[in-house]
N, C-alpha and C positions, 0 to 999 in steps of 0.2 A: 504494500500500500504506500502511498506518494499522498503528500499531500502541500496545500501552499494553505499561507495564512494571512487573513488580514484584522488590524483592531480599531474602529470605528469610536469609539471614547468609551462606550459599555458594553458592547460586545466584540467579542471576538468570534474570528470566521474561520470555520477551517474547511476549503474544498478541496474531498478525496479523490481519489482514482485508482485506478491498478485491482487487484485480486484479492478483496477480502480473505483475510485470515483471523481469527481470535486474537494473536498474540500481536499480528499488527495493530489490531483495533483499541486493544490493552496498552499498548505503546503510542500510539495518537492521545489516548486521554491522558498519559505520563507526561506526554511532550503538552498536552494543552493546560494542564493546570501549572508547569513549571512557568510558561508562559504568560497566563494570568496574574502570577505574583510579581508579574513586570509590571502590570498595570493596573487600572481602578474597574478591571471589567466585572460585573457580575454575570453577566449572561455569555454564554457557549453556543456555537450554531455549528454542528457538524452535516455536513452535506455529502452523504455518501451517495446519494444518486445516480452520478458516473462512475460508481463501483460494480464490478463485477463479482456475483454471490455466486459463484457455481459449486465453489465446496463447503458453502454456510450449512451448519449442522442444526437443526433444531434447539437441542441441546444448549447452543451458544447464546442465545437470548435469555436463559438462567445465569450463564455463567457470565455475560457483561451485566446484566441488573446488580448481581453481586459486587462486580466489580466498582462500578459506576457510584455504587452507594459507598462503599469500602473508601472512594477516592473523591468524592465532591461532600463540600458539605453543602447544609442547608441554605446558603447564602447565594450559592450557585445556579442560575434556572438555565437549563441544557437542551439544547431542542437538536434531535437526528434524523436527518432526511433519509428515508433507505425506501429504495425501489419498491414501488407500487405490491406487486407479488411479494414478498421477501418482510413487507410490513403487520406487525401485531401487536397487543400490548401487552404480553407479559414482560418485555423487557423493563417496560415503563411502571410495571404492576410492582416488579420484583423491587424494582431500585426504589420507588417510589414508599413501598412499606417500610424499607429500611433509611427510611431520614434523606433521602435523595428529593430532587425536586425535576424532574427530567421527565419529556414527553417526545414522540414519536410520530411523525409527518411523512406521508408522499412526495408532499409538495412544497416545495420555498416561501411561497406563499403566506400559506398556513402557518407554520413554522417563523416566519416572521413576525406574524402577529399576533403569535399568540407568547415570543417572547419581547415584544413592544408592549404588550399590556402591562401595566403597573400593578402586581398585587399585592 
């Protein structure tokens, strides 16, 4: 996985690409939150859209909610775009019961506005 980044004053952007893997996706949010301690972002926008899922395991939407939660705290609101097929919420369920604050989009769109809102 590849990705570039941009930080707009409270979020930061991060567009994926390349062949999904776990441990890549594990190492994108290592690399995003070392990131954020650079700046005053609270919000997160991963865009995996132009990612390719072919070896995505079911399984793995447990093991990033775990993760996800294990590694942002509450302060953080996280929005991940992932391919229309490929999208559900346990990822968002799991991380979410564990103190995470993070939800799951098809669309950029979506996902923008729904981390533009102020809660």
């Amino acid at each position: 996985m590849e990705w570039t980044s941009n930080y707009n004053g409270n979020c930061l952007a991060f567009n994926v690409s390349g062949e999904y893997s776990l441990n890549g996706l594990k190492t994108l949010i290592n690399a995003a939150i070392k990131k954020r301690k650079k700046t005053t972002a609270e919000k997160l926008l991963f865009d995996l859209s132009k990612t390719s899922f072919k070896h995505f395991v079911e399984t793995d939407r447990y093991d990033i909610g775990t993760f996800v939660a294990n590694s942002f705290t509450n302060e953080i609101q996280a929005a991940f775009i992932i391919p229309k097929g490929y999208r559900n919420n346990l990822m968002d369920y799991i991380a979410n019961k564990r103190g995470a604050y993070v939800k799951t989009f098809d669309k950029v769109e979506s996902a923008e506005k729904w981390l533009l809102h102020d809660y």
